[in-house]
C-alpha positions as CSV (number, residue, x, y, z in Angstrom):
1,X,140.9,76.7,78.2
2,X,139.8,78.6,75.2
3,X,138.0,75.9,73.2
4,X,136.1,75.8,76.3
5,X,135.3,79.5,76.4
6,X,134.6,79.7,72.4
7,X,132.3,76.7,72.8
8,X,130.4,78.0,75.8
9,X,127.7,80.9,75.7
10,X,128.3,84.1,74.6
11,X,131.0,83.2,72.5
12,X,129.7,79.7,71.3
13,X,126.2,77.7,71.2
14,X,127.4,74.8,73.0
15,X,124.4,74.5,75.8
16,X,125.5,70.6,76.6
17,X,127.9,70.0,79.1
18,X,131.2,67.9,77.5
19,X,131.1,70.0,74.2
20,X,134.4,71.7,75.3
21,X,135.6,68.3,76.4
22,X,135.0,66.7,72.8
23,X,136.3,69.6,71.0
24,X,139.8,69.6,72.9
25,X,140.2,65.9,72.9
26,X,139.8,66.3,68.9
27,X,142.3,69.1,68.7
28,X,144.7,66.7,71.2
29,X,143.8,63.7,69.0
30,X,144.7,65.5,65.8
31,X,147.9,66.9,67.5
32,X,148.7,63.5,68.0
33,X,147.9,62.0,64.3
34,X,150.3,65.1,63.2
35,X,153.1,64.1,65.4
36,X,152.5,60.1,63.9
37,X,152.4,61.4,60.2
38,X,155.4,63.8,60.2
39,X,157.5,60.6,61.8
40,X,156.0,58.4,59.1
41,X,157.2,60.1,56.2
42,X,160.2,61.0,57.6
43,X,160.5,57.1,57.7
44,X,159.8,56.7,54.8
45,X,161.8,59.2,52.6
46,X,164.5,60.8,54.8
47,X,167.9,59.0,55.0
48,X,168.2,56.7,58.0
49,X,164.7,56.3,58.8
50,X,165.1,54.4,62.2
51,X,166.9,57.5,63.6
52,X,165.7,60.8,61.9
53,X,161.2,59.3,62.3
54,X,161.9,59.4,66.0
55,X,163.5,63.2,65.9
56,X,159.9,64.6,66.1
57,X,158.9,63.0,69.5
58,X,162.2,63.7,71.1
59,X,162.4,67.3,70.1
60,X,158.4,67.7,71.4
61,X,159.2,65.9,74.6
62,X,162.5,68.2,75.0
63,X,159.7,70.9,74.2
64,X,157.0,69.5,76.5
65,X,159.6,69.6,79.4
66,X,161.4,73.1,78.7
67,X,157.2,74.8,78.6
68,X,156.8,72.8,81.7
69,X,159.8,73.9,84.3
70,X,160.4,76.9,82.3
71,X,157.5,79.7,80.3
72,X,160.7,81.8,79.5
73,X,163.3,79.2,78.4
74,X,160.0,78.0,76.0
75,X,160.7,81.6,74.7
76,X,164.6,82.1,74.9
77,X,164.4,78.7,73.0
78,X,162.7,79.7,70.4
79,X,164.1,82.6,69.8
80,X,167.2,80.6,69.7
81,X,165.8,78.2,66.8
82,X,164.7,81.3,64.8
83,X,168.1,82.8,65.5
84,X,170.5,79.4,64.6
85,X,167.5,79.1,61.2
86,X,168.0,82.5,59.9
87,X,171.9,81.8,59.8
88,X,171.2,78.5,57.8
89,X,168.7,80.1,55.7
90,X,171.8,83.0,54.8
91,X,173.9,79.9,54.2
92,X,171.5,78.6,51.6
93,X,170.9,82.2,50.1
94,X,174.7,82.4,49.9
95,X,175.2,79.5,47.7
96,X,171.8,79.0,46.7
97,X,171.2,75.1,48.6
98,X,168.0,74.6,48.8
99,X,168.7,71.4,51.4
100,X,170.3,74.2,53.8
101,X,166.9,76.2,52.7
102,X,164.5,73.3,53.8
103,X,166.4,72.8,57.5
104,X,166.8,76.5,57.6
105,X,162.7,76.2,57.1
106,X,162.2,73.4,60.3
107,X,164.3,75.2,62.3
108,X,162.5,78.7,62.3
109,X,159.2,76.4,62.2
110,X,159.9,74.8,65.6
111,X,160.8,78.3,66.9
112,X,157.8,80.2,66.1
113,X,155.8,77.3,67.5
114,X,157.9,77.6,70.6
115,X,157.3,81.5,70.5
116,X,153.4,80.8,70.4
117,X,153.8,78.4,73.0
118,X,155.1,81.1,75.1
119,X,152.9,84.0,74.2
120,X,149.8,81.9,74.5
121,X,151.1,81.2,77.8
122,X,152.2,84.4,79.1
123,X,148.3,85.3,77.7
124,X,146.3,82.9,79.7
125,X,148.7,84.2,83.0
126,X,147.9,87.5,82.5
127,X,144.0,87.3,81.3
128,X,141.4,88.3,83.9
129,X,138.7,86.0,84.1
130,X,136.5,86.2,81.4
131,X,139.0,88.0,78.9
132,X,141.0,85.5,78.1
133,X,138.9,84.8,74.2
134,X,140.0,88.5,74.0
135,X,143.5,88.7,74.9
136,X,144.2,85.3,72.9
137,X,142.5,87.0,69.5
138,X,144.5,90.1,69.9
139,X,147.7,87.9,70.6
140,X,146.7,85.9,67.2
141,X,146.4,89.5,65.4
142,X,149.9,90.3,66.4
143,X,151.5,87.1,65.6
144,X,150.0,87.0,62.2
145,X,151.6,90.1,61.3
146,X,155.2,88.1,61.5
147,X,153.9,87.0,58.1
148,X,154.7,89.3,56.1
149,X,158.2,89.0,57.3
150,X,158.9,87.3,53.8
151,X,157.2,90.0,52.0
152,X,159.4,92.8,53.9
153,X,162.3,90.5,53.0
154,X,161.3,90.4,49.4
155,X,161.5,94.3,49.5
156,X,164.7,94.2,50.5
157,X,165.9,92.2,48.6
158,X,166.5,94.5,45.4
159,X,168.9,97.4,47.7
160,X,170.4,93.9,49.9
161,X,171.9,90.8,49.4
162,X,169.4,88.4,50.6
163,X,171.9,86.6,52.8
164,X,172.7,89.7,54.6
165,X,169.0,90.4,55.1
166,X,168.7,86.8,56.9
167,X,172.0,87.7,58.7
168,X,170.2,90.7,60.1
169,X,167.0,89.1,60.9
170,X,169.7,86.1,62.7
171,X,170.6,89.4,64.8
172,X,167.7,90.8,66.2
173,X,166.1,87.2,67.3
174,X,169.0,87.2,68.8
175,X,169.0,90.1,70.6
176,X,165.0,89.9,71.2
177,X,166.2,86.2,73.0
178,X,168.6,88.2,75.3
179,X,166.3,90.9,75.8
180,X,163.5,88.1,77.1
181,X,166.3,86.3,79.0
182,X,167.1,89.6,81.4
183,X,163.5,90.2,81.6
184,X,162.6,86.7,82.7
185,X,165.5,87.0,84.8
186,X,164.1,90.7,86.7
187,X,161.0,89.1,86.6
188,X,161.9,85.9,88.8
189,X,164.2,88.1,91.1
C-alpha cells in the first residue's frame, strides 16, 4: 500500500496507471531473489547444506503464518528472537566466540524484522486514509533510532562488562515482549 501512495500524485510523479503495480512486483521479486541467494550460500558454505539452505524458507513461512493469524505473536516473537540473541551474543562476549557472535547476529536480525513487521502493521491499522506515507515515515524515524543501540553499548562498555550489558538488553526485550503480550491480550478482550 505505500509504494502505491509514494508512486502516486502528491507524493510521486507516477500519472500511469500500473506504476504502483510494477514497483511492488519488483520489491516482491527482489524479496524473493533474497530469500534464493541467502539459501544458496548457505548451500554452499554452511555445514550440511541439504538441511541448513532450506532453514530460510521454513523460518519465513513459520513467519508468514504467525503475521497472518496473529499481528501480536509477529511482535511477542520477535521480541522473543531479540531476547534468546542478546543471551547468545553475552555468551560470545563472555568467552569471546565469534560463531556464538554470528548466530547471536541472525537471531536478533530475524527479530527486528519481525518487530518491523509488526509496527508496519499496527501503522497501516491505525493510519487514516490518506496518512498512512506519514505515519510509515515517522514509524521509520523511530525504528532507526534502535541503531545506535551498538553505539550506547560501546559507551558502556568501559564502566560494564560487555556481557552484562547484552544480559541487560536480553532483559528488557524480554520484558517489552510481556509487556506487548498483556497489551495484545486487553486489547483482544
Amino acid at each position: 500500500m505505500w509504494i502505491k501512495e509514494l508512486s502516486s500524485p502528491p507524493h510521486g510523479t507516477a500519472a500511469a496507471p500500473g506504476v504502483a503495480a510494477r514497483r511492488s512486483g519488483l520489491f516482491l521479486s527482489a524479496g524473493f531473489a533474497t530469500g534464493g541467494l541467502a539459501a544458496s550460500l548457505l548451500a554452499e558454505w554452511a555445514p550440511y547444506p541439504m538441511v541448513t539452505a532450506y532453514v530460510p524458507h521454513l523460518v519465513l513461512s513459520a513467519v508468514a503464518r504467525l503475521a497472518a493469524r496473529h499481528r501480536v505473536g509477529t511482535a511477542v516473537a520477535g521480541m522473543a528472537a531479540v531476547a534468546v540473541g542478546l543471551l547468545v551474543a553475552a555468551f560470545a562476549a563472555a568467552h569471546a566466540d565469534p560463531v556464538y557472535g554470528l548466530v547471536a547476529a541472525a537471531l536478533i536480525g530475524a527479530g527486528y524484522g519481525l518487530c518491523v513487521t509488526y509496527g508496519l502493521t499496527e501503522v497501516a491499522l491505525l493510519a487514516p486514509p490518506g496518512a498512512l506515507a506519514r505515519l510509515t515515515s515517522r514509524f521509520w524515524v523511530l525504528a532507526y533510532l534502535g541503531f545506535f543501540a551498538p553505539y550506547g553499548f560501546t559507551l558502556l562498555n568501559g564502566p560494564f562488562d560487555p556481557a552484562a550489558i547484552f544480559l541487560a538488553a536480553a532483559g528488557l526485550a524480554a520484558v517489552t515482549g510481556i509487556g506487548v503480550t498483556l497489551a495484545g491480550s486487553r486489547a483482544a478482550e
